[in-house]
C-alpha positions in Angstrom: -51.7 -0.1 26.1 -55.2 -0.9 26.6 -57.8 1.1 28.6 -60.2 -0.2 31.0 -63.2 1.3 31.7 -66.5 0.7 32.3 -68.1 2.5 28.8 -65.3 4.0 25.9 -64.9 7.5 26.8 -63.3 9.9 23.8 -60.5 10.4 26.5 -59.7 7.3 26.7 -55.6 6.8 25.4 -56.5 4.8 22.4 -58.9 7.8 21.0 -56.6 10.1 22.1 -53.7 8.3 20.2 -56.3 7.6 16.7 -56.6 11.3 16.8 -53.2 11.9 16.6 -52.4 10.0 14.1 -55.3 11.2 11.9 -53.8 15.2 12.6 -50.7 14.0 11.4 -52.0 12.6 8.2 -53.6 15.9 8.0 -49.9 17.6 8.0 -50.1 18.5 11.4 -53.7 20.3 11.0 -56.6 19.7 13.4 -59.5 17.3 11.7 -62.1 19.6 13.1 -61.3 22.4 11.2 -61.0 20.9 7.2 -64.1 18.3 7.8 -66.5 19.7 4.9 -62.9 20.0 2.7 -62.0 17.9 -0.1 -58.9 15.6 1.6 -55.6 16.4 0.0 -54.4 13.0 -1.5 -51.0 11.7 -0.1 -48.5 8.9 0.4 -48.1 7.3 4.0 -44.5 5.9 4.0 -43.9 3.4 7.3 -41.2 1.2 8.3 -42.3 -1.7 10.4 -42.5 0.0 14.0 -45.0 2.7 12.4 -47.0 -0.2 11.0 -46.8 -1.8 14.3 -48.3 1.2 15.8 -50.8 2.1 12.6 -52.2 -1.2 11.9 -54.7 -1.8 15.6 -55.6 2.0 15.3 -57.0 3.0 11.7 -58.4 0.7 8.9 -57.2 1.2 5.0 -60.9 2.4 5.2 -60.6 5.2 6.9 -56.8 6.2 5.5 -58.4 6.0 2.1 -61.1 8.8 4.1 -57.8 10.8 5.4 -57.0 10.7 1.9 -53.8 7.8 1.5 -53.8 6.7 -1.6 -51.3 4.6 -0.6 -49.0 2.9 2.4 -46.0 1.7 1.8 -43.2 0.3 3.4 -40.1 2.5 3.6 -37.9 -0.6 2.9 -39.5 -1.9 -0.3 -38.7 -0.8 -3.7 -41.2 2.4 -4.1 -42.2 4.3 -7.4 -41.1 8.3 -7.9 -44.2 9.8 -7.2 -43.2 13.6 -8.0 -46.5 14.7 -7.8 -47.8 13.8 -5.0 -46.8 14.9 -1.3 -45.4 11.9 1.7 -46.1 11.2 5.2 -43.2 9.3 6.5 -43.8 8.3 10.0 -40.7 5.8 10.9 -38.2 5.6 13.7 -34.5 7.7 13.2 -32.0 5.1 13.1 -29.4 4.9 10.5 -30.8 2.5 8.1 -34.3 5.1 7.7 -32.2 8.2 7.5 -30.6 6.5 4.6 -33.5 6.0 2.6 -34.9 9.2 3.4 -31.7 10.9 1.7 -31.7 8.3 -1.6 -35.8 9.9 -1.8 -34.9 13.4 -1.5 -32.0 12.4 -4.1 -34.1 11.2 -6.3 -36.7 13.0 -6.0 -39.6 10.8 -5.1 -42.3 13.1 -4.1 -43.5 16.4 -4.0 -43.4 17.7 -0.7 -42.1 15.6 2.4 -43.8 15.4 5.9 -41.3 13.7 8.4 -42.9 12.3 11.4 -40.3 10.3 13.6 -41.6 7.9 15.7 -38.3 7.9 18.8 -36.4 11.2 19.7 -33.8 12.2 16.6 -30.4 12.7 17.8 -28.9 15.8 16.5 -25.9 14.4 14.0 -29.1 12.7 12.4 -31.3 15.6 11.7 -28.0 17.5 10.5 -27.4 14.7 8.5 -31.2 14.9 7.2 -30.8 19.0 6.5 -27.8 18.2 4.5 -29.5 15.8 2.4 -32.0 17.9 1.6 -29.4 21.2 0.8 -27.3 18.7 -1.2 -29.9 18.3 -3.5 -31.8 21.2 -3.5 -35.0 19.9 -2.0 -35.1 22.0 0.7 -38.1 23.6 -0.1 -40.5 20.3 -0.4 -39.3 19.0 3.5 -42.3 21.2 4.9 -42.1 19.5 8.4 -40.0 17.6 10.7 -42.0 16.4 13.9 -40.5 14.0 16.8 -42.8 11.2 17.4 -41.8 9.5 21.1 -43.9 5.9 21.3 -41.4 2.5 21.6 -44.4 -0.5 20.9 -41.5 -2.8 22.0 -38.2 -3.0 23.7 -35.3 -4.5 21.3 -32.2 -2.8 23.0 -29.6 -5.0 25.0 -28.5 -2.8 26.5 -29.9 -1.9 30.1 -29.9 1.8 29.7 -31.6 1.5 26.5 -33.9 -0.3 27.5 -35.2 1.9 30.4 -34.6 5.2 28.2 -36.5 3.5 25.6 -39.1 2.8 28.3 -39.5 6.1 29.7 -39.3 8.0 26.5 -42.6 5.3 25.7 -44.2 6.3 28.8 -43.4 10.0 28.6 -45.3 10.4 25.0 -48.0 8.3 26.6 -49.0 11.5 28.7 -47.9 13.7 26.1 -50.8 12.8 24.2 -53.1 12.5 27.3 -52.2 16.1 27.8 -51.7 15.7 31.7 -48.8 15.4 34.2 -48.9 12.2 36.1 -47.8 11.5 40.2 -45.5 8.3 39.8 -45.6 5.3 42.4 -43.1 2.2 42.4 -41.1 -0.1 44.6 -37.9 0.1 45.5 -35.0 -1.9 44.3 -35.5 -2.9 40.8 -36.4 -1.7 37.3 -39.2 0.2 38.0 -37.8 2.3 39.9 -35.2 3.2 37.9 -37.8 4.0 35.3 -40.0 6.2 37.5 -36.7 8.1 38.5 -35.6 8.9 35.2 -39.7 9.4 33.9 -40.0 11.8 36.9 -36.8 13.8 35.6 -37.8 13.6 31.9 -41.1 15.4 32.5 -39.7 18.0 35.3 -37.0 19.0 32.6 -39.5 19.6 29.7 -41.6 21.4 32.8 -39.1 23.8 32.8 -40.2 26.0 30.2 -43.9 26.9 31.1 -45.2 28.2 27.5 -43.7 26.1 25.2 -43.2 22.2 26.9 -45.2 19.5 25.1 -47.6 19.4 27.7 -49.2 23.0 26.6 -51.5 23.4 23.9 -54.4 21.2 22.7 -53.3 18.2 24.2 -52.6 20.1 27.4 -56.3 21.5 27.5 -57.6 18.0 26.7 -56.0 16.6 29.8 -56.7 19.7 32.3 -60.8 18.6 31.9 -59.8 16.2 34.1 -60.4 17.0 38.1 -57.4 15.5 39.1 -54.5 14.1 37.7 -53.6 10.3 37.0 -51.0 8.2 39.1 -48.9 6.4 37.3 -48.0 3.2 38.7 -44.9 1.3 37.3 -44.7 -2.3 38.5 -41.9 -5.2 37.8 -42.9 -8.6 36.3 -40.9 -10.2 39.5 -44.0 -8.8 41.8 -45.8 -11.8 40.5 -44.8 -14.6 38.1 -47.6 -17.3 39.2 -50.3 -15.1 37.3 -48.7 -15.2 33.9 -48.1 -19.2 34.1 -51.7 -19.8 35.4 -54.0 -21.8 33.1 -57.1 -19.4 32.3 -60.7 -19.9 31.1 -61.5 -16.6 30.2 -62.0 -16.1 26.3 -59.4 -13.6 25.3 -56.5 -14.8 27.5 -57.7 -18.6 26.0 -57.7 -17.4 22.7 -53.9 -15.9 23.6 -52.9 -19.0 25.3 -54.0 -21.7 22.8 -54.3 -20.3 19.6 -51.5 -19.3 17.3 -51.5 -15.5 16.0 -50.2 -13.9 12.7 -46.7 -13.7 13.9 -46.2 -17.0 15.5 -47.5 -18.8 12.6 -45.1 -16.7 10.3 -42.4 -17.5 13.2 -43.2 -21.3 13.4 -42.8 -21.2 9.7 -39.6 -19.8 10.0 -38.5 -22.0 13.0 -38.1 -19.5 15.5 -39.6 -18.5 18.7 -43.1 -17.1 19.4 -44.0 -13.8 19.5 -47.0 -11.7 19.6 -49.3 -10.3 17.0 -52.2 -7.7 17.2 -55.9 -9.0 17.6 -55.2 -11.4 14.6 -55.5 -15.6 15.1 -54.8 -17.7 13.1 -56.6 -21.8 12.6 -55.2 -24.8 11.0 -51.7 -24.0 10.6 -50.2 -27.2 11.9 -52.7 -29.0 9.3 -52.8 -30.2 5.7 -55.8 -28.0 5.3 -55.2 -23.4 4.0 -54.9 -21.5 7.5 -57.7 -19.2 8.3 -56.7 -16.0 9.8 -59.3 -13.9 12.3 -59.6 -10.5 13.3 -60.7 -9.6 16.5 -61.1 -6.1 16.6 -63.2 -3.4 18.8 -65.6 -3.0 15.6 -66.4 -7.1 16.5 -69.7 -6.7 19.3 -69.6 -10.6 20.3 -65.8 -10.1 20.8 -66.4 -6.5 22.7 -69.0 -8.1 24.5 -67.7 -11.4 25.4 -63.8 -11.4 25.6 -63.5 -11.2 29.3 -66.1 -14.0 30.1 -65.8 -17.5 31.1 -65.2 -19.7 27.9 -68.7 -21.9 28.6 -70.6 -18.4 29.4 -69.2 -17.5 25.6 -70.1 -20.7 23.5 -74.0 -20.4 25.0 -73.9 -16.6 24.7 -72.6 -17.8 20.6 -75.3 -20.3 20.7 -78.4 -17.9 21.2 -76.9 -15.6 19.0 -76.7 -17.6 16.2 -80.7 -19.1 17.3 -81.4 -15.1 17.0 -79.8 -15.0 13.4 -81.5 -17.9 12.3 -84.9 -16.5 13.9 -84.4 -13.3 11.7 -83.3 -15.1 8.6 -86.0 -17.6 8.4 -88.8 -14.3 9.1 -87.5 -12.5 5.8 -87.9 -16.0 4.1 -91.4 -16.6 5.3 -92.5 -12.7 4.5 -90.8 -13.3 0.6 -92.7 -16.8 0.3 -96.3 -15.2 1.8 -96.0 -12.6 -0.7 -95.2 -14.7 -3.6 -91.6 -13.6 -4.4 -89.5 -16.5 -4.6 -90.0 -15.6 -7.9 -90.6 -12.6 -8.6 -93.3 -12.6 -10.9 -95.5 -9.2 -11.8 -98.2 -11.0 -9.8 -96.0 -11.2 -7.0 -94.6 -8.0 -7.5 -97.8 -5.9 -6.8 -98.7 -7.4 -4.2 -95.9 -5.4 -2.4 -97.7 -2.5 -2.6 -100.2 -3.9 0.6 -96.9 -5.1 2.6 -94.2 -2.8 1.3 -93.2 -1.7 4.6 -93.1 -5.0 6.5 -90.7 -6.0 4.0 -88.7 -2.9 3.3 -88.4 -3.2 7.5 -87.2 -6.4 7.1 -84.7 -6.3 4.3 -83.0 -3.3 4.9 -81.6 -5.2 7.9 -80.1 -7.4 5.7 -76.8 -6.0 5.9 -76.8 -5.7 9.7 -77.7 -9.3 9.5 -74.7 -10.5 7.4 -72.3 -9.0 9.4 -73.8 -10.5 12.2 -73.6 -13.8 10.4 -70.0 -12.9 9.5 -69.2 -12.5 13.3 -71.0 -15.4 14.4 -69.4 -18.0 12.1 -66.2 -16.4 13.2 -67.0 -17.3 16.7 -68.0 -20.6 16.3 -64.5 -21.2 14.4 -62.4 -19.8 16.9 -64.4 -21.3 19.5 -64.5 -24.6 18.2 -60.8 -24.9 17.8 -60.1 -23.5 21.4 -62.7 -26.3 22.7 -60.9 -28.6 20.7 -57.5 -27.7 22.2 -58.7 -28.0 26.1 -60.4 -31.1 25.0 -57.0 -32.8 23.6 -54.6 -30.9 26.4 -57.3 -32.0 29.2 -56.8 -28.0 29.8 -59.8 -28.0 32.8 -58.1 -30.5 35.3 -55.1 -27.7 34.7 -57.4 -25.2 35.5 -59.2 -26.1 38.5 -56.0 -28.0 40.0 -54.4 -24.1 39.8 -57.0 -23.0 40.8 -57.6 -25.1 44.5 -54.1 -24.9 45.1 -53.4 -20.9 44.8 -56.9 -21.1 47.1 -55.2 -23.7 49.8 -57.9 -25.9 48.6 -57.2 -30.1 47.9 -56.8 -30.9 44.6 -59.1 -33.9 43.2 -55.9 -35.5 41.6 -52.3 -35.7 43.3 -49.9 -33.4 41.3 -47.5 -36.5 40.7 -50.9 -37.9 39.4 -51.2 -35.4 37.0 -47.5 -34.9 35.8 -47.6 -38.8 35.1 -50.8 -38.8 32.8 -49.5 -39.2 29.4 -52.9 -38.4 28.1 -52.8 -34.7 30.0 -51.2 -31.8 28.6 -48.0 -30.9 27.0 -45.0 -30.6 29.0 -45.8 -27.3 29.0 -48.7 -27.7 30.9 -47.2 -30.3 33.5 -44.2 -27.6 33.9 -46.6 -24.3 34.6 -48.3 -26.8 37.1 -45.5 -27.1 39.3 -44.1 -23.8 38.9 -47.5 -22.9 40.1 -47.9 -25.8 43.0 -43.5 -24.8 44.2 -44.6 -20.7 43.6 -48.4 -20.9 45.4 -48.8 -23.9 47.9 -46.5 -25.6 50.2 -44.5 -28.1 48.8 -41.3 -30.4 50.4 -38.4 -30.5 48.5 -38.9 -34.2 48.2 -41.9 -34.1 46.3 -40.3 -31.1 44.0 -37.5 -33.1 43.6 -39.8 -36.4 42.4 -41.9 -34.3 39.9 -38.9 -32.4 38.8 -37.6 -35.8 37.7 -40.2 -36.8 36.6 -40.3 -34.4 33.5 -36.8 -34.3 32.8 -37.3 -38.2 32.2 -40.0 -36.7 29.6 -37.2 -34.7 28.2 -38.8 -31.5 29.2 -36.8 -28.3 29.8 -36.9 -27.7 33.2 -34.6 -24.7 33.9 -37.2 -22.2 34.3 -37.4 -23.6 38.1 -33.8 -23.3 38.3 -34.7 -19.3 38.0 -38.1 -19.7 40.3 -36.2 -21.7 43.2 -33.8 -18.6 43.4 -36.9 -15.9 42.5 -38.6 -17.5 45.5 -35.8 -17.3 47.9 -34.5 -13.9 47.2 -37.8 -12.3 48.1 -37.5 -9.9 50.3 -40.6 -10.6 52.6 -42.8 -14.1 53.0 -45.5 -13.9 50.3 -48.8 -13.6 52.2 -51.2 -16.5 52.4 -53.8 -14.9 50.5 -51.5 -13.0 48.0 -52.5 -15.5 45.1 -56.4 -16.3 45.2 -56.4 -17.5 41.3 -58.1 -16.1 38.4 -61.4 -14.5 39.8 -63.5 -17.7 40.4 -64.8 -20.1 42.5 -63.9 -23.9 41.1 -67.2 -26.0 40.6 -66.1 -28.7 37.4 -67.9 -25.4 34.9 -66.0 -27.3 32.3 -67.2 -30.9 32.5 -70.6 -30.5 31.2 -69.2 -28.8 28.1 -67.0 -31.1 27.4 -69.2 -34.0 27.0 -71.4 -32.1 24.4 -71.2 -32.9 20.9 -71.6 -30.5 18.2 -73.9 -28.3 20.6 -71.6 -25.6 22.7 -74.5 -25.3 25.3 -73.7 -25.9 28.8 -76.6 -27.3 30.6 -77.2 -25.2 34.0 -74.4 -22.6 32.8 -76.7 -19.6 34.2 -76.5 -20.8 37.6 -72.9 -20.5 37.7 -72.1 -18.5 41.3 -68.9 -16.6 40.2 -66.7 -15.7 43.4 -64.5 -12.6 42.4 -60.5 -12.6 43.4 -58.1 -9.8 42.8 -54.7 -10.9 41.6 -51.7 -9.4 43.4 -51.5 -6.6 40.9 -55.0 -5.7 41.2 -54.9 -5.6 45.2 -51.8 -2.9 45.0 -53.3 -1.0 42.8 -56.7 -1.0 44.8 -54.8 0.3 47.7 -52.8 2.9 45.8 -56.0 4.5 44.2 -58.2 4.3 47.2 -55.4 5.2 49.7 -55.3 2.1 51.5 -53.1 0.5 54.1 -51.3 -2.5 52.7 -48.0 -4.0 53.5 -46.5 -4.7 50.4 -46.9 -0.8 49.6 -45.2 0.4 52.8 -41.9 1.5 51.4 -43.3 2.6 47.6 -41.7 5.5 46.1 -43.8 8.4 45.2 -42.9 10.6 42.5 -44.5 14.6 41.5 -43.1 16.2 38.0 -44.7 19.1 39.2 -43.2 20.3 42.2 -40.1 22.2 42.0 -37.6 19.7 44.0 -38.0 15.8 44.0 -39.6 14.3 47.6 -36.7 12.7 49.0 -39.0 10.4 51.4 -41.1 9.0 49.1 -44.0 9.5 51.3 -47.6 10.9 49.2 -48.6 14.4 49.3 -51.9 13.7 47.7 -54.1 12.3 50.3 -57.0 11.5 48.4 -58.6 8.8 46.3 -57.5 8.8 42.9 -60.3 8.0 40.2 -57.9 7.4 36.9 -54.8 5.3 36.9 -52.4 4.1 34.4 -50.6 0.8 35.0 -47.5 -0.5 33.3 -45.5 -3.6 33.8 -41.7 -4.0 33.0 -41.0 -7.5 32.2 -44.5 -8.7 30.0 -47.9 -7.6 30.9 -51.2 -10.3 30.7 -54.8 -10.4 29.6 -55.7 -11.9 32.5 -54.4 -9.0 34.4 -56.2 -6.6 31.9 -59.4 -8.5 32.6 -59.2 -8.8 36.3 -58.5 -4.9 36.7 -61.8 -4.6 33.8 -63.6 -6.5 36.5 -62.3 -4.5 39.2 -63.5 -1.2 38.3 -66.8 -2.5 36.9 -67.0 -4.0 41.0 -66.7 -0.8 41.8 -69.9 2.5 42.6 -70.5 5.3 40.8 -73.4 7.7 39.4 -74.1 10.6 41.3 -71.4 12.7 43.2 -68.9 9.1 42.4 -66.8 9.8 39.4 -66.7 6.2 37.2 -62.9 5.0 37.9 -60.5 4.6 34.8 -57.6 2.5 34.4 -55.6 2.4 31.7 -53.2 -0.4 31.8 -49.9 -0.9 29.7 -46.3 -3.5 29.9 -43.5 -3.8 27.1 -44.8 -6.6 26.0 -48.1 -9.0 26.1 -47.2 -12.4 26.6 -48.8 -15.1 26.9 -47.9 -18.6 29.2 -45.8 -20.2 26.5 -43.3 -17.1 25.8 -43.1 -16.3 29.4 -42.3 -19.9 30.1 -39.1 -19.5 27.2 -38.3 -16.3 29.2 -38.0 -18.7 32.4 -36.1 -21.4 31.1 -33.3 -18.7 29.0 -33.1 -17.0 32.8 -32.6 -20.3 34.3 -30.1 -21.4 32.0 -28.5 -18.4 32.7 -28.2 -19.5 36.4 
């Protein structure tokens, strides 16, 4: 999940979950109370979920500070350590429960910590106690916790997948230490979730001193002044956003640019998939791949990710003039002085300027990892320029854009979908899912482009699926329910695409952004400030707390809420993450106005591509 607020708060979910983990490292002991002790060294033991959840939280820096000498994965080959005590924090399926029992049998390590990721059926823990009374180790398994937190959803089943899903969303306010109101529609996965959510939490209610939402975590969450609403959405609500060509820099940088796991993946010849905050550049070249990080430690990234693509390659620009401005003063202060080559003479003369230059250099380190983050930038930058230049990805962008604003497009669709020169089939296909989805269109003309790209040999069954979406809603989508991406079109591209090595884009300052709310962002807008909106009429609401379930649905809570989680069933976006970023930063506070926090969250991030796969494997379906 990923929080959006105006400033990082040490509530936010992400701290919340970092400090978690790090007490469970600890064996289960608060930081707070062992910080001036020497760390006790240990083994972390993961299998590839725990990574999952490990690797965007805590660097091998700060394990090492935690004291993990080492991680390894459960599934490799792994040495007897018998000295030396192990965290395992892995999910309790068969396969893991197995090679916990051949460690105890063997006797791998000294003591045993078992942290398990999903909820441990009970023939598996009695299978784990016997293990450990078979071979006498009894004494070294110090703890058994129950870890709750699915990071994806791999079940076929349809049960399993909701359980999975609510057991996900259940530790989620576990660790935030608060009960949540739920809200969802009627009539589809959601609500099944926020039924069985709803029950979940009123059953572990029950016992008032020792549910999991007492304790540290509880007292945590009660600072808050009110509680959260939760508000569970399905990816049906809206399936124009996800297929919408962006120009923001994170959602390009998902769009366009391979990650860790795709490239492995493409390797491999099998579908995409998504990675953590890892990119990766020159994979379909001759030339080594070079593999990115962008993490929260990364200020232009922090900074920058959620702004226009030409706002980002000036703001790049002047911050690699600043660098160079800085550089070339600790230059010029060494050569004034004389110590280029550091000769005695030179040398004493440091005594008269010793602290201009001791000021100077001892920002040298702040400056390299500048450097380091600017030349990363001006990679990843260059490469997504390169892609919109070859895929022609701005006449995409501001064609979607006029048409989900009932504006008329510069070129004709047909036009477009006929250019040989513009876009992949990809693109031509998310163009008229967009156009069929957003503006009015005859069947005639759907029919002619439809054709059109099945002469190309393009897949088209994805509108298969979006013909019957369309005609199965149940109400007329409103004429302002998709406004595009959060700006007003005025060719911001075409100026940047005729420089050459510069990223510069002459009169980008003057660039009058018009805000939109995508339909997400507009239902949760009403829900939090307690608005009156049509598509919210018949939404289900849902209290944990009170002793019988509300039969009518109808909210109890009259007032504004000021924190809200969000969650999407079906694929989530960064595009919906940054418009709900820009929402609350649109909206007052200081004073008696409590800052708004949303927190949003989905199964999975996707970006255009997979969600166009999901399409055409539903369609085919058809």
């Amino acid at each position: 999940m990923q929080n959006v607020e105006a400033s990082t708060s040490s509530s936010s979910l992400r701290c919340r979950q970092i400090a978690r983990l790090k007490q469970m490292i600890n064996f289960n002991q608060p930081i707070s109370n062992v910080l001036t002790a020497e760390p006790v060294w240990k083994v972390l033991v993961l299998d590839k979920t725990g990574q999952t959840i490990f690797s965007p939280l805590l660097t091998v820096k700060e394990l090492r500070e935690l004291g993990v000498t080492l991680h390894l994965c459960l599934q490799s080959e792994r040495e007897a350590l018998s000295d030396v005590p192990a965290i395992y924090f892995v999910m309790p399926n068969e396969n893991n429960i197995g090679i916990i029992s051949h460690d105890l049998a063997n006797g791998t390590y000294e003591n045993y910590y078992f942290n398990f990721i999903g909820s441990i059926p009970r023939p598996k823990l009695e299978e784990l106690a016997s293990s450990a009374v078979k071979f006498d180790c009894l004494p070294q398994v110090q703890k058994v916790r129950v870890r709750i937190n699915r990071p994806d959803m791999t079940e076929d089943s349809m049960n399993q997948t909701i359980d999975s899903i609510v057991d996900g969303l259940f530790s989620v306010f576990v660790t935030l230490g608060t009960v949540p109101i739920i809200r969802s529609p009627r009539g589809n996965a959601a609500e099944l979730v926020a039924e069985k959510l709803d029950k979940k939490i009123r059953d572990n209610l029950r016992d008032a001193r020792n549910n999991l939402f007492t304790g540290d975590n509880a007292r945590i969450g009660q600072l808050s002044f009110q509680r959260p609403v939760l508000l569970i959405f399905d990816r049906s609500m809206d399936i124009a956003t996800p297929l919408h060509h962006t120009w923001t820099y994170q959602a390009l940088v998902h769009d366009v640019l391979l990650t860790i796991t795709q490239y492995l993946l493409l390797l491999a010849h099998l579908l995409q998939n998504f990675d953590l905050n890892r990119v990766i550049i020159g994979a379909e070249s001759s030339r080594k791949p070079k593999e990115y990080d962008l993490t929260v430690n990364d200020k232009i990234w922090m900074s920058q990710k959620g702004s226009p693509f030409p706002v980002v390659a000036e703001a790049v620009q002047e911050e690699l003039e600043a660098y160079r401005a800085s550089e070339d003063e600790i230059v010029r202060l060494k050569h004034a002085m004389g110590l280029d080559n550091e000769s005695d003479e030179a040398i004493s003369l440091l005594n008269d300027t010793n602290a201009k230059l001791t000021s100077a250099v001892s920002s040298l380190p702040e400056l390299l990892e500048k450097k380091r983050l600017i030349d990363l930038h001006m990679n990843v930058a260059t490469e997504v320029l390169e892609v919109i230049k070859t895929r022609k990805l701005d006449a995409y962008f501001e064609t979607e854009e006029k048409l989900m604003n009932k504006q008329m497009p510069e070129r004709s669709l047909i036009d477009i979908i006929n250019d040989d020169k513009c876009g992949s089939l990809d693109d031509k296909l998310r163009l008229l899912a967009i156009h069929y989805i957003c503006g009015e269109m005859s069947d005639n003309e759907f029919i002619s482009c439809k054709t059109i790209l099945e002469s190309m040999e393009c897949d088209t069954s994805a509108l298969k699926y979006i013909k019957r979406w369309k005609s199965f809603a149940k109400t007329p989508m409103p004429q302002d329910q998709y406004t595009g991406g959060g700006i007003k079109t005025i060719n911001m591209f075409s100026k940047l695409l005729t420089t050459s090595s510069q990223f510069v884009m002459e009169g980008v300052k003057n660039l009058v952004i018009k805000k939109h709310n995508l339909p997400l962002t507009k239902i949760v807008d009403a829900i939090m400030e307690m608005k009156s909106l049509p598509e919210i009429e018949d939404y289900r609401y849902f209290d944990p707390k009170l002793l019988r379930p509300v039969n009518d649905g109808m909210p109890r809570n009259r007032s504004p809420s000021n924190e809200a989680v969000i969650f999407v069933i079906g694929g989530g976006t960064y595009v919906e993450y940054q418009n709900l970023s820009d929402y609350i930063k649109s909206k007052p506070s200081g004073g008696q106005v409590l800052a708004k926090k949303i927190t949003y969250g989905c199964t999975e991030l996707i970006n255009a591509s997979q969600f166009l796969q999901q399409l055409n494997l539903l369609g085919k379906e058809i």
